[in-house]
VOGU-3710 file (C-alpha; in Angstrom, 3 decimals, decimal comma):
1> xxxxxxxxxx> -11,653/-5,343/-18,226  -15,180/-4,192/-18,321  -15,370/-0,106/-17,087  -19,094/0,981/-15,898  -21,364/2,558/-17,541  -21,478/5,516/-16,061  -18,029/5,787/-17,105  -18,707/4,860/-20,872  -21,485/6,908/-21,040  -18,766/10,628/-20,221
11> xxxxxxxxxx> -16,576/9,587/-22,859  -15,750/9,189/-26,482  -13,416/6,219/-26,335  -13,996/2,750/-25,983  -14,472/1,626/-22,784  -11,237/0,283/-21,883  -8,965/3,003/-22,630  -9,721/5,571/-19,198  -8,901/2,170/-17,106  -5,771/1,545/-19,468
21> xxxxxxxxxx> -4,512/4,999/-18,886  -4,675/4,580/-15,227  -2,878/1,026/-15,163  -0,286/2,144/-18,205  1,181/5,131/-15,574  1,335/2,429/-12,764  3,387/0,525/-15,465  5,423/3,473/-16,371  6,381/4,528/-12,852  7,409/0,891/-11,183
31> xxxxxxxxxx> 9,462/0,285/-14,443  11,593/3,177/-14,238  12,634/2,332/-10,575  14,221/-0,752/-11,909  15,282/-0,163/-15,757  18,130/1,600/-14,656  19,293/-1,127/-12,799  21,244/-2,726/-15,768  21,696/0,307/-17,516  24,341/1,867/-14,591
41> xxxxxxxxxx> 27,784/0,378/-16,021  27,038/1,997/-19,467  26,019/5,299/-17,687  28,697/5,563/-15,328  31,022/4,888/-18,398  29,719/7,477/-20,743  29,099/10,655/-18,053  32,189/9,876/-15,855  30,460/9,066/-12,326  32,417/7,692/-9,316
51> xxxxxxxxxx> 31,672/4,753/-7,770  29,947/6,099/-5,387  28,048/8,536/-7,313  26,384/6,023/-9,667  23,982/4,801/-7,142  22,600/7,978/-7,038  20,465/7,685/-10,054  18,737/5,079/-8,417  18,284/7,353/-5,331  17,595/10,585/-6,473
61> xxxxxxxxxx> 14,001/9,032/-7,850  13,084/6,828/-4,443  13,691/9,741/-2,415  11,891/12,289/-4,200  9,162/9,153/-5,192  8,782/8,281/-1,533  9,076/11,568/0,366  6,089/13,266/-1,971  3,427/10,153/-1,614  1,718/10,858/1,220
71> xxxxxxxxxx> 1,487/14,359/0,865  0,157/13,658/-2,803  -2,131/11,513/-1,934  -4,067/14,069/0,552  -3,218/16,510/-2,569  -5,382/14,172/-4,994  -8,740/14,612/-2,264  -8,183/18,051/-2,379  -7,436/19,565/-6,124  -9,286/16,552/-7,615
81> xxxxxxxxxx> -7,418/13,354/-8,895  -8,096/13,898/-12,645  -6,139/17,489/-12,131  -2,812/15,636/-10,452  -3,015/12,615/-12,209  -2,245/14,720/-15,345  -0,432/17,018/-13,575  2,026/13,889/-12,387  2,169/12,708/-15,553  2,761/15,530/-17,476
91> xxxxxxxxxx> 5,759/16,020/-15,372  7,065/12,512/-15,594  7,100/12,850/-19,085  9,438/16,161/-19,426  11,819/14,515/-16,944  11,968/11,481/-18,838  13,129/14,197/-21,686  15,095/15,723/-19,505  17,218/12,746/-18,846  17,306/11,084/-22,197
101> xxxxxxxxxx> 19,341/14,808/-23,092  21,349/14,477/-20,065  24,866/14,603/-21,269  26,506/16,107/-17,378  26,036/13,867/-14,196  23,954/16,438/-12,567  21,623/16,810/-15,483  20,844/12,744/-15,194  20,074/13,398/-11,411  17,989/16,275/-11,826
111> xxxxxxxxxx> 15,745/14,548/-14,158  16,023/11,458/-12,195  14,671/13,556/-9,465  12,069/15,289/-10,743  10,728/11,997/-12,621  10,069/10,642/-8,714  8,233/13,813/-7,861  5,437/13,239/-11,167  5,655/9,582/-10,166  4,590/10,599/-6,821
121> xxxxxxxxxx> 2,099/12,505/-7,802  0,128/10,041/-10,177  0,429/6,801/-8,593  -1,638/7,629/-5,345  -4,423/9,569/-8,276  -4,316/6,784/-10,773  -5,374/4,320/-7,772  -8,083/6,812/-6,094  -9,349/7,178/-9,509  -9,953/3,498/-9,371
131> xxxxxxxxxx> -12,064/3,611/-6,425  -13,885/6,346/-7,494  -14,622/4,654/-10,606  -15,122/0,927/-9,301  -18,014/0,055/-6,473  -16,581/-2,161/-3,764  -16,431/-5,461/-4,397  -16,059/-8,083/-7,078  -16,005/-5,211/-9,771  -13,103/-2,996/-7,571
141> xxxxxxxxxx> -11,090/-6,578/-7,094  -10,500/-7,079/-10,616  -9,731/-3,484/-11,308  -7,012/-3,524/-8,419  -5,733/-7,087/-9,838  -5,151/-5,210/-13,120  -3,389/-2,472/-11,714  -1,306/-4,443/-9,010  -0,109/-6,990/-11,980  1,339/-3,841/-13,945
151> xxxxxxxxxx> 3,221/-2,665/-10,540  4,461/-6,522/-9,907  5,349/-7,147/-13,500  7,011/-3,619/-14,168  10,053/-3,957/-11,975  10,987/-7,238/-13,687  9,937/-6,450/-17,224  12,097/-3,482/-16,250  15,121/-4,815/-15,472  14,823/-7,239/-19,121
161> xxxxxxxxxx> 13,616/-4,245/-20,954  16,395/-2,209/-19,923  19,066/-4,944/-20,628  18,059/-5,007/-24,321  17,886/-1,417/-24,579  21,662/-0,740/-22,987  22,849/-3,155/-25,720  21,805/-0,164/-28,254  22,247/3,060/-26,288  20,894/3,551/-22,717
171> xxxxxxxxxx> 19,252/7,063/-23,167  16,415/4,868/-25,233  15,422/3,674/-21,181  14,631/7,437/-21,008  13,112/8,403/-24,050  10,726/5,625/-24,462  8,448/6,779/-21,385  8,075/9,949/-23,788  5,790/9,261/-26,799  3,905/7,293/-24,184
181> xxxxxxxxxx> 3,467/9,839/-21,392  2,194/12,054/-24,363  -0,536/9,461/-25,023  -1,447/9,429/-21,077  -2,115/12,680/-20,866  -4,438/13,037/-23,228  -6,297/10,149/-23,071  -6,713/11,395/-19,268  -7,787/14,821/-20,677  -10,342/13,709/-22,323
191> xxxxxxxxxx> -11,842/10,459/-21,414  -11,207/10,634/-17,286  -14,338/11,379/-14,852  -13,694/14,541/-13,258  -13,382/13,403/-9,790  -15,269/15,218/-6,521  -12,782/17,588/-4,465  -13,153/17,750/-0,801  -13,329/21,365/0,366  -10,621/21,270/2,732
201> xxxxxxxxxx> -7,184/23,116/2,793  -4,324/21,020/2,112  -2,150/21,234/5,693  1,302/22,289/4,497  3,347/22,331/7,611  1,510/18,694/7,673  3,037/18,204/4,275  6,133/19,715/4,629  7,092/17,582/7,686  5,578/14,077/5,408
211> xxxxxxxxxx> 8,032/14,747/2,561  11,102/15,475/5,350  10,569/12,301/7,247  10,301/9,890/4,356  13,073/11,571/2,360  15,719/11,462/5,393  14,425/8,363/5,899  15,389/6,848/2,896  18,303/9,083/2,369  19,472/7,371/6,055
221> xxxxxxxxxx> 18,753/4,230/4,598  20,720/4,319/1,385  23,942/5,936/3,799  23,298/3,406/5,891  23,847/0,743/3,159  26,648/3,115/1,367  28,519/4,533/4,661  27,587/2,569/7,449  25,855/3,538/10,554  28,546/5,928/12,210
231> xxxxxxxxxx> 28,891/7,459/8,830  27,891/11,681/9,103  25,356/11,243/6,663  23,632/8,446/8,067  23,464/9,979/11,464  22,240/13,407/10,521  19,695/11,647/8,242  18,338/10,127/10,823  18,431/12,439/13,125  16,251/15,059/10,923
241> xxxxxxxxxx> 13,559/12,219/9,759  13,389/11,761/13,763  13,002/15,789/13,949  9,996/15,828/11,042  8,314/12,692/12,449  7,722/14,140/15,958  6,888/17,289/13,986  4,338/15,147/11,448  3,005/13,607/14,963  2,339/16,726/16,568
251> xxxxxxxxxx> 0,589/18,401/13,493  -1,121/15,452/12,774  -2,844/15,503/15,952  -3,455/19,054/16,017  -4,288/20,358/12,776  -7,301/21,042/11,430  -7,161/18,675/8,294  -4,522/16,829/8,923  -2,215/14,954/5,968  -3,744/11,260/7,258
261> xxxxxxxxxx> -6,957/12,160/8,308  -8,310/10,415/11,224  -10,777/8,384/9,548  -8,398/5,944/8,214  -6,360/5,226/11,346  -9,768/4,252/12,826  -9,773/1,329/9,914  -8,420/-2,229/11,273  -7,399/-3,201/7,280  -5,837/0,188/6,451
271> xxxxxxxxxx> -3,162/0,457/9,481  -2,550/-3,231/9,623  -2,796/-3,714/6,012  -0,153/-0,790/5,629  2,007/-2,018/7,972  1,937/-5,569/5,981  2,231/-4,160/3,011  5,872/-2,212/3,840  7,147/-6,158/4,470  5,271/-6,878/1,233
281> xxxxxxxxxx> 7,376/-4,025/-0,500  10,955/-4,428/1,310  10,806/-8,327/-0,523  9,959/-7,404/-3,371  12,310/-4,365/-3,923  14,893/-6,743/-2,298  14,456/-10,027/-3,967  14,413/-7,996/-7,493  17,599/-6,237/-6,501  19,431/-9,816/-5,144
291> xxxxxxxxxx> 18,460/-11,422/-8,450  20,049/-8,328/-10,556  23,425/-8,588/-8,467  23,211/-12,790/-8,791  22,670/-12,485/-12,507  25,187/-9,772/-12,906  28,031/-9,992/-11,072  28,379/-14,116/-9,545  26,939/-15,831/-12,546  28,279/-12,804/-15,206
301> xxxxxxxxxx> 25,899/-12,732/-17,371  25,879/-10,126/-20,211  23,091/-7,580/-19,994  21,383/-9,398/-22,247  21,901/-12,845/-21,214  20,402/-11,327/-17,947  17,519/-10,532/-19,548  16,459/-13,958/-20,729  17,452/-15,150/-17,692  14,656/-12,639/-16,033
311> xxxxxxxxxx> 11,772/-13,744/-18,073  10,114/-16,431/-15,961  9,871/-13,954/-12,823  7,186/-11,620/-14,589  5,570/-14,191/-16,497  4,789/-15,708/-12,522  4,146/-12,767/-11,507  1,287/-12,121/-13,710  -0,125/-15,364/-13,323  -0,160/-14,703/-10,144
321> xxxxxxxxxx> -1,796/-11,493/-10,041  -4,620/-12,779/-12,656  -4,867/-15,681/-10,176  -5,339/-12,800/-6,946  -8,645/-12,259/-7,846  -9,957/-15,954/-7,879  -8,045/-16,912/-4,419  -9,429/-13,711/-2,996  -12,925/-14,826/-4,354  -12,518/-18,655/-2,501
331> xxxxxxxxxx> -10,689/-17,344/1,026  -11,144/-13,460/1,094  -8,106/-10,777/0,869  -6,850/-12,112/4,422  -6,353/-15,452/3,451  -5,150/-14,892/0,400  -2,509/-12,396/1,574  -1,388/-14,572/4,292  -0,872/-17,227/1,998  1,086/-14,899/-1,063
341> xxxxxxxxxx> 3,234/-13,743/1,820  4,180/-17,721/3,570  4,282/-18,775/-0,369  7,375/-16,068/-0,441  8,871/-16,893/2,224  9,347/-20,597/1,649  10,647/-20,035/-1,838  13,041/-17,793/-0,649  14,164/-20,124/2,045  14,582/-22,735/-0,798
351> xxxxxxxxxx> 16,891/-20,149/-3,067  19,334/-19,516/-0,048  20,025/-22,797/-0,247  20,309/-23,727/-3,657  21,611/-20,499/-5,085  25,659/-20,915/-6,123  27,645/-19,428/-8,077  27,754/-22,816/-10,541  25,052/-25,018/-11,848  22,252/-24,484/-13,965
361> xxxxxxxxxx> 20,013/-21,562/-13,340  17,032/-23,694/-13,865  18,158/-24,998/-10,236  19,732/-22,043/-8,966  17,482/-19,386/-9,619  14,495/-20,376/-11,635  12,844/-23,095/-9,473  12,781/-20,924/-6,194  12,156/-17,553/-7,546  9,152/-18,788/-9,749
371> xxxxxxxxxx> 6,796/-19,992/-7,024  8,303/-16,537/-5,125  6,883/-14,645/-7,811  3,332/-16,020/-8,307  3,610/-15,507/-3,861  4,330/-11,866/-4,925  1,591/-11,250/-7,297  -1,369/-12,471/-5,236  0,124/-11,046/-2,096  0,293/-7,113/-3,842
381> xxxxxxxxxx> -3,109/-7,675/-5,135  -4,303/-8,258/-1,580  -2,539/-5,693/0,185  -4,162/-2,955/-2,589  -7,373/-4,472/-1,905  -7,321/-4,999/1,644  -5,861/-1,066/2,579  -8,574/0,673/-0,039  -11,504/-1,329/1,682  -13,924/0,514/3,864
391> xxxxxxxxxx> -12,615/3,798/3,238  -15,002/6,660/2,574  -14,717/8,230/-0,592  -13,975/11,717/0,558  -10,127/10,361/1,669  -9,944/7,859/-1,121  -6,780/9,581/-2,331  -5,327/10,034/1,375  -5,682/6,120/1,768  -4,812/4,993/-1,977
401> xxxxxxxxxx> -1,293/7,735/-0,971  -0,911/5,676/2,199  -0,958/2,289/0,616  1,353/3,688/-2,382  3,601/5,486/0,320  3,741/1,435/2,623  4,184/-0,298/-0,845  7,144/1,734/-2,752  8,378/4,067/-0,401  8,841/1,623/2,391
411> xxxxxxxxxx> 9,989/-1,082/0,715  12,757/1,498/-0,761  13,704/2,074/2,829  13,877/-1,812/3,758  15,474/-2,538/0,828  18,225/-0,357/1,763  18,792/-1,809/4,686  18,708/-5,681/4,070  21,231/-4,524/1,736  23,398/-2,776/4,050
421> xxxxxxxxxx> 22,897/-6,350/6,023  23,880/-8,273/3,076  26,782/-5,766/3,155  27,810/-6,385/6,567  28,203/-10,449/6,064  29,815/-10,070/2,369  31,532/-7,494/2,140  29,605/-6,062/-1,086  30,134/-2,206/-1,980  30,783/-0,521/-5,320
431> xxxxxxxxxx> 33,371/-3,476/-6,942  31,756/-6,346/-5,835  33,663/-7,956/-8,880  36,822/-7,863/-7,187  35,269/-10,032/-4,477  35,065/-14,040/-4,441  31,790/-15,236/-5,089  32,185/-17,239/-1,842  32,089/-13,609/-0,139  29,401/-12,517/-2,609
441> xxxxxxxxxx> 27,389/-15,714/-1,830  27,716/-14,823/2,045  26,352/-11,280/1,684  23,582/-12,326/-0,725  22,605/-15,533/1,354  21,966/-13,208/4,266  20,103/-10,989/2,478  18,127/-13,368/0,966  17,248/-15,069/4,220  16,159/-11,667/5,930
451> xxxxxxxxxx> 13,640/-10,961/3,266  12,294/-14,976/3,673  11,728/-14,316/7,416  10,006/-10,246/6,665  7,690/-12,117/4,763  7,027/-14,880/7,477  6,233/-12,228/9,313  3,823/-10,357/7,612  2,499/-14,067/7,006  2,066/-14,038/10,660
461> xxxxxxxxxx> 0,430/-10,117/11,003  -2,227/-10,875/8,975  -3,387/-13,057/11,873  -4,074/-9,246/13,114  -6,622/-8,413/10,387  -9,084/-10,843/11,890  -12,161/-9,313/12,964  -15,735/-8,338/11,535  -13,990/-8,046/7,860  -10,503/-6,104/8,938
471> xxxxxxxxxx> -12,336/-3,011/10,378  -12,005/-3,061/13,644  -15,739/-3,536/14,210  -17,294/-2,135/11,666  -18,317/-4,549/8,829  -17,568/-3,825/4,996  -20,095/-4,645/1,952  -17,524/-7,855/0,879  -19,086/-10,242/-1,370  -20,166/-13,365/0,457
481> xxxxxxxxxx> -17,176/-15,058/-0,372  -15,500/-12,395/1,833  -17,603/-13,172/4,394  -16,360/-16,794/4,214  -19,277/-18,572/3,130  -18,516/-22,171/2,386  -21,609/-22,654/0,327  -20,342/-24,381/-3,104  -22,683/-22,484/-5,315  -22,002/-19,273/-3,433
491> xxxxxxxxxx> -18,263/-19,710/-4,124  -18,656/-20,394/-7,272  -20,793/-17,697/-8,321  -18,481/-14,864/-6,405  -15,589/-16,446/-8,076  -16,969/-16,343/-11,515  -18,064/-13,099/-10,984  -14,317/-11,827/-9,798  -12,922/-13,128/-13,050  -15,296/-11,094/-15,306
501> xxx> -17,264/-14,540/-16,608  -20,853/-12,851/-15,557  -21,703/-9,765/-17,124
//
């Protein structure tokens, strides 16, 4: 990956290194979503949770991770997206401490918790930083293909690497985000551009009633999967992220600088492309957490049998994102995320029907979820490229907080509830070991199927984006490619120049 000049030219390192910073905290973040995944039997056994306290540790960080991105988003426009992004990390980094010493329950979810708030704050910096850094265009494509492939390939890489860590001692899931948080931070120190700040207050009441809505949103969607929907908890959940969303719309239309400002939601590509890409997050989060359970409990694999069983899923996935760039060069970022997202969908089709709790996994798992994977990578690569486009750079970090806040924290909230569907049909809770895999199979099959028809879909909403480039009117400086021009040559050239041949 080739960073500009102008970049180069502020910095001792080697050019590369202020981009790998930036795409190495994407990495970081994603991963530790999912390395706990395998990790939670070994946990639960040596700090004594309950059954139903062990899901928590997944929780505790998508709540906190999705209730703070939108607010830090409009944070990184405001204070400057070098200052949070090392801020974020810095943060991240003594939580991941934090719970590698955790040796009480509530010491794990503390840390767990506070790790989501410095991933909330980076992400949406780390990808305004790219668009401050990157032109529009061929340049800004590749950058966000390289950052979307570390996102896509974390989650799985993160469910393998955390099976072959648990084998020695699950703290080392923890600790190993420390030595390389360290390294973050001060490469961002010292060889980041000091981004522009926009001289604008940051609306608190605006903020405050962000971070209550998406946290009782999820919170109602993981009681909702836990409790069921006359449970208390799920109820009163709901109930508040009703109360801060009718508070967030009222602010939002009256304050001064409001937490979305009003720019965006005049963009065609950002609020459809947003609205695609929370479909494009609830499969992924879903189809990632259907494979774990599969691998785990049906088939009962070992954590490390699981692992090798996981390997072909990222490996797709990063073809898939290195392949983004080329498709988006040949069709443009509609196209292409149309066809990521019908790719998904058919594959997924194809593993509810072929996935049992016998026969080779080559059949059974690794045939449909590899072609669902590359789907995955070129769709994610779109979405990012297709909800940053247009956008002036004063609200860069407002719309790069909005795309992070569609991506992660609504897909946390769908996943939640295709798995309280999956649930409903089979029966799954806490023990799904003491159910029949016929039962299991019912649950997951349902699941499974919901997420193939989400991403039909948001196949089908990308219909929507149509228009002078996306905009609603207003064109955007796309390559010709973008612009769909047929021309051979043309095509070729844009291509080649998306895949870093022409320098």
């Amino acid at each position: 990956m080739t960073v500009p000049p102008a970049l180069a030219r502020r910095t001792r390192w080697p050019s590369w290194v202020p981009f790998g910073a930036l795409v190495s905290i994407e990495f970081l973040t994603v991963m530790d979503a999912a390395v706990v995944n395998i990790a939670l039997p070994g946990i639960q056994h040596d700090l004594g949770y309950g059954h139903t306290e062990i899901s928590w540790v997944v929780n505790c960080y998508l709540i906190a991770f999705a209730g703070l991105l939108l607010a830090s988003g409009r944070l990184a426009d405001v204070v400057g997206r070098r200052r949070l992004f090392v801020a974020g990390t810095a943060v991240f980094t003594a939580a991941s401490a934090g719970c590698g010493l955790a040796a009480e329950p509530w010491q794990l979810l503390t840390g767990r918790a506070l790790q989501g708030v410095g991933a909330a704050l980076v992400v949406p910096a780390a990808l305004a930083l790219i668009t401050d850094i990157y032109p529009e265009g061929p340049a800004r494509v590749r950058a966000l293909g390289i950052f979307s492939s570390m996102g896509a390939v974390a989650a799985p890489f993160g469910l393998a690497l955390g099976g072959l860590l648990t084998e020695i001692d699950w703290h080392l899931i923890f600790w190993i985000n420390v030595p390389l948080g360290v390294i973050i931070t001060t490469v961002a120190l010292t060889a980041l551009p000091a981004s522009s700040r926009t001289p604008a207050p940051v609306d608190l009441i605006g903020a405050v009633a962000a971070s209550g809505t998406l946290s009782l949103l999820a919170l109602a969607a993981v009681s909702l999967e836990a409790d069921g929907p006359a449970a208390g908890s799920t109820i009163g959940a709901g109930v508040g992220a009703a109360a801060f969303g009718l508070l967030l719309l009222l602010r939002q239309k009256h304050a001064a600088h409001p937490l979305v400002p009003p720019a965006l939601l005049r963009i065609r590509s950002v609020v459809v492309g947003n609205a695609i890409f929370v479909l494009v997050g609830t499969v992924m989060l879903g189809t990632f957490f259907f494979v774990t359970l599969y691998l785990q409990e049906t088939r009962g694999l070992a954590p490390l049998q699981a692992t090798l069983a996981y390997l072909p899923i990222p490996l797709a996935t990063l073809v898939g994102t290195r392949l983004a760039p080329w498709i988006i060069g040949r069709i443009g970022p509609y196209d292409a995320l149309g066809v990521g997202l019908l790719l998904q969908s058919v594959a997924l089709a194809a593993w509810a029907v072929v996935g049992s709790a016998d026969g080779p996994l080559a059949v059974t798992l690794t045939a449909p979820t590899v072609p669902w994977a590359l789907g995955m990578g070129v769709s994610i690569v779109s979405s990012f490229v297709i909800c940053t486009s247009g956008v002036p750079g004063h609200v860069a970090g407002a719309a790069s907080g909005l795309a992070t806040t569609a991506h992660q924290g609504g897909g946390a909230v769908g996943l939640a509830l295709v798995a309280a569907l999956a649930g409903a049909v089979g029966g799954l809770d806490n023990e799904p070991a003491s159910l029949a895999h016929a039962t299991q199979l019912a649950g997951y099959h349902a699941g499974v199927w919901a997420l193939a028809g989400v991403a039909f879909i948001g196949a089908a909403l990308t219909r929507a984006l149509r228009g002078p480039a996306g905009t609603g009117g207003r064109r955007t400086a796309w390559p010709a490619s973008h612009h769909h021009d047929r021309s051979r040559g043309s095509a070729r050239n844009t291509v080649a120049e998306s895949l870093g041949w022409h320098h």
